[in-house]
C-alpha positions as CSV (number, residue, x, y, z in Angstrom):
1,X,-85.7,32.2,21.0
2,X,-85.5,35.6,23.1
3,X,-82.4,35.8,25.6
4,X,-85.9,36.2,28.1
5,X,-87.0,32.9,27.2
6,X,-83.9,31.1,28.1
7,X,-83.6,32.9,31.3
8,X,-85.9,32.6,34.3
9,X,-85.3,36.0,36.0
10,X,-86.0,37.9,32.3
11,X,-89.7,38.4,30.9
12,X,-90.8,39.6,27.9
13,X,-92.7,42.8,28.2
14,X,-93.6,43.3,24.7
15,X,-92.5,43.8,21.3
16,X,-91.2,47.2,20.1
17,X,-90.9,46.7,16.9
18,X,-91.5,43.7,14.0
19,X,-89.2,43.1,11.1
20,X,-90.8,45.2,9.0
21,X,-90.7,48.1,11.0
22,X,-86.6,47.7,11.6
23,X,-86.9,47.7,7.6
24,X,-88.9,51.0,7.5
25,X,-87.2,52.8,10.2
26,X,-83.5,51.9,8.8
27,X,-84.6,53.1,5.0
28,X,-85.5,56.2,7.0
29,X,-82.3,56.4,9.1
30,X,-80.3,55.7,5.5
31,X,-82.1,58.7,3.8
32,X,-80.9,61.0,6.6
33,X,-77.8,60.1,6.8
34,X,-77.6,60.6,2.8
35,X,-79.4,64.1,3.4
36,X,-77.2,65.5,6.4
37,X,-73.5,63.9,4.6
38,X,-74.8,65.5,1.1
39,X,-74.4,62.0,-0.4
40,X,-72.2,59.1,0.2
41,X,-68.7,60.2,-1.4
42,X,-66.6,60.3,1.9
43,X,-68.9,57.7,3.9
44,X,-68.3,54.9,6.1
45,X,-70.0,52.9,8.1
46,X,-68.7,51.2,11.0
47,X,-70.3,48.6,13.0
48,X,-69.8,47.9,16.9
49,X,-69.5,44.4,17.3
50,X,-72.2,41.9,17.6
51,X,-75.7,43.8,16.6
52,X,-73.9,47.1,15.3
53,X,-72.1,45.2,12.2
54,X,-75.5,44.0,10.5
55,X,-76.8,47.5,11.3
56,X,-73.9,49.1,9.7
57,X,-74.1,46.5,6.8
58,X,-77.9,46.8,6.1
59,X,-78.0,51.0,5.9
60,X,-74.7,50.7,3.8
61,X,-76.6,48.3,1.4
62,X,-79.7,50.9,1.7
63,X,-77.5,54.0,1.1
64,X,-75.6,52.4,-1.6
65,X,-78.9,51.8,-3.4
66,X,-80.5,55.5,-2.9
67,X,-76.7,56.9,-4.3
68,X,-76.0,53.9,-6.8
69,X,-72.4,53.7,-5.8
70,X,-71.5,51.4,-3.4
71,X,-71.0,52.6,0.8
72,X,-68.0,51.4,2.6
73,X,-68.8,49.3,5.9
74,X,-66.5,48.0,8.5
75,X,-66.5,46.5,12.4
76,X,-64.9,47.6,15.2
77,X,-64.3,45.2,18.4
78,X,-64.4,47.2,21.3
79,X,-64.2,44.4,23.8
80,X,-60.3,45.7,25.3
81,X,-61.4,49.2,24.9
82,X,-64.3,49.2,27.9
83,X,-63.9,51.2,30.8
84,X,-65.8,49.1,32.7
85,X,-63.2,46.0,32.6
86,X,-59.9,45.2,34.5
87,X,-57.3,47.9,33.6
88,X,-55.0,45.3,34.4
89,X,-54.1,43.9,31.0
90,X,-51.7,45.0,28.5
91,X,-53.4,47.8,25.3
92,X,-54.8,45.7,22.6
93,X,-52.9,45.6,19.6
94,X,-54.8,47.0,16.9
95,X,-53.5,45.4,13.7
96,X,-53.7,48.0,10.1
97,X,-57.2,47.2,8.2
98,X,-58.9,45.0,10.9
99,X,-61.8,47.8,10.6
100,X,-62.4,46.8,7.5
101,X,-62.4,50.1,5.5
102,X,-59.9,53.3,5.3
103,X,-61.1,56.3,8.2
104,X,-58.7,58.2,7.3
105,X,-60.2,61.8,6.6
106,X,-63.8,60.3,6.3
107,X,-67.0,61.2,7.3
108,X,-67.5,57.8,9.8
109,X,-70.9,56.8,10.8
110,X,-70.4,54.8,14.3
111,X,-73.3,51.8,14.3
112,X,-74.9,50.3,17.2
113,X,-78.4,48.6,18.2
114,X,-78.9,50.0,21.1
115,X,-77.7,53.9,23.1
116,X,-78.2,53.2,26.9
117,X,-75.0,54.7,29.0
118,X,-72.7,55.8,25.9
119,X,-69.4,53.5,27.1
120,X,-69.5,51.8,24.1
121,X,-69.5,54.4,22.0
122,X,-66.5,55.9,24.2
123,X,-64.5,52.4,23.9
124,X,-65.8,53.0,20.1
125,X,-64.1,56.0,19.8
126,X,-60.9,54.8,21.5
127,X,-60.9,52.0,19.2
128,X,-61.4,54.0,16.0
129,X,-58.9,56.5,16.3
130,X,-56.9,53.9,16.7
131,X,-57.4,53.0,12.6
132,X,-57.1,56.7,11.8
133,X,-58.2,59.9,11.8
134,X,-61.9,60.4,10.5
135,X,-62.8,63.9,9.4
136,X,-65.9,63.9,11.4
137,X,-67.2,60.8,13.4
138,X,-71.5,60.6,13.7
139,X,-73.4,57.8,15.6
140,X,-76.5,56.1,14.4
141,X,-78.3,53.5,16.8
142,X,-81.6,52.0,15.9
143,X,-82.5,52.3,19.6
144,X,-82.3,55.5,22.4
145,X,-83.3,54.1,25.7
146,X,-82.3,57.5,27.8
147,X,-79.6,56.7,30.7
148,X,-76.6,58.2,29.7
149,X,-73.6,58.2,32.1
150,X,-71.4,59.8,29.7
151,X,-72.4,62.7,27.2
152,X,-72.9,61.0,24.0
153,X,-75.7,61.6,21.9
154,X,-76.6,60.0,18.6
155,X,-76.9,61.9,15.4
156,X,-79.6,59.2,13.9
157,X,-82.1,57.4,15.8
158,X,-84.4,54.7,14.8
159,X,-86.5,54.9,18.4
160,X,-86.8,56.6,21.1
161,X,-87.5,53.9,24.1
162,X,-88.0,55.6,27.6
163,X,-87.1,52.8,29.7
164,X,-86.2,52.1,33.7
165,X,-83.3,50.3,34.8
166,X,-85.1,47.1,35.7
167,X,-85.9,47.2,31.7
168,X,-83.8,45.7,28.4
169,X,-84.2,46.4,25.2
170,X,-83.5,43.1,23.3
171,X,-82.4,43.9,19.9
172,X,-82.8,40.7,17.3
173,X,-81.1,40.9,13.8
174,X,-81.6,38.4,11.5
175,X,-77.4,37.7,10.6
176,X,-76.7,37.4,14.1
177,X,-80.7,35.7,15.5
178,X,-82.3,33.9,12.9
179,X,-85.1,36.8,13.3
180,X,-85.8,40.5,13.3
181,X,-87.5,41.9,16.2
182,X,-87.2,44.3,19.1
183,X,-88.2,43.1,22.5
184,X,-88.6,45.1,26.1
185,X,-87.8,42.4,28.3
186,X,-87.9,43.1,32.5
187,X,-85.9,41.7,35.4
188,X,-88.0,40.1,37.8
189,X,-86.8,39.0,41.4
């Protein structure tokens, strides 16, 4: 069930995209990022916690079988990292292989469903140097709604989605929704 279905103010404006086009579009998205990092030796793909971790999982398992070696893939849990919370609290305490893989002098793919204003990829960021020092740091989002507060752009880009600000994009993975699906979804008052 759609996040629009279970609340009265949201309304589903259409589908975007089915499961099989996800599946089309992140084979795509893999055989870039195999093309523009020359293979997968130093690569790793990390995950932005909830929809980003599936996303990072699914284009490792793709990448893994277009090199036929397996792809590195970890998480990242930005959630004391956002600019946008109280500053009040203490630093997070970022314990040694929480990510999930070795950064250290790696070429890191960041993951995440959706780009809209770029602070999560800046909490991201905060939150990945915080494991180590990557040799070069890229950003892959299966979703590019426009927006940006901060200037972040992704390297690889499922979809382009102009949208307005009354406007969602409702990404749905499978290991996280029980189905595969992108959904513009509107505020109404």
């Amino acid at each position: 069930m759609s996040e629009a279905q279970d609340k009265p103010n949201l309304r589903v404006k259409g589908r975007l995209m089915s499961a099989s086009e996800i599946e089309r579009t992140l084979v795509r998205v893999a055989h870039e990022i195999v093309e523009k990092s020359n293979g997968s030796e130093d690569l790793a793909l990390v995950g932005i916690k909830r929809r980003g971790i599936p996303l990072a999982e699914r284009l490792g398992k793709l990448i893994s079988g277009i090199e036929k070696r397996p792809v590195d893939t970890g998480m990242l849990d930005i959630q004391f990292y956002r600019d946008d919370l109280s500053t009040t609290g203490v630093r997070p305490v970022v314990t040694s292989g929480a990510i999930g893989c070795d950064v250290n002098g790696r070429d890191v793919v960041l993951c995440d469903d959706v780009l809209y204003t770029g602070r999560t990829i800046r909490a991201a960021l905060d939150a990945l140097f915080d494991h180590g020092r990557p040799r070069r740091v890229q950003l892959a989002v299966l979703i590019d709604r426009g927006h940006r507060e901060l200037p972040i752009e992704a390297t690889y880009i499922g979809k382009r989605v102009p949208t307005s600000s009354r406007e969602i994009i409702e990404v749905k993975f499978h290991e996280v929704d029980n189905e595969d699906q992108v959904l513009l979804v509107e505020r109404v008052d």
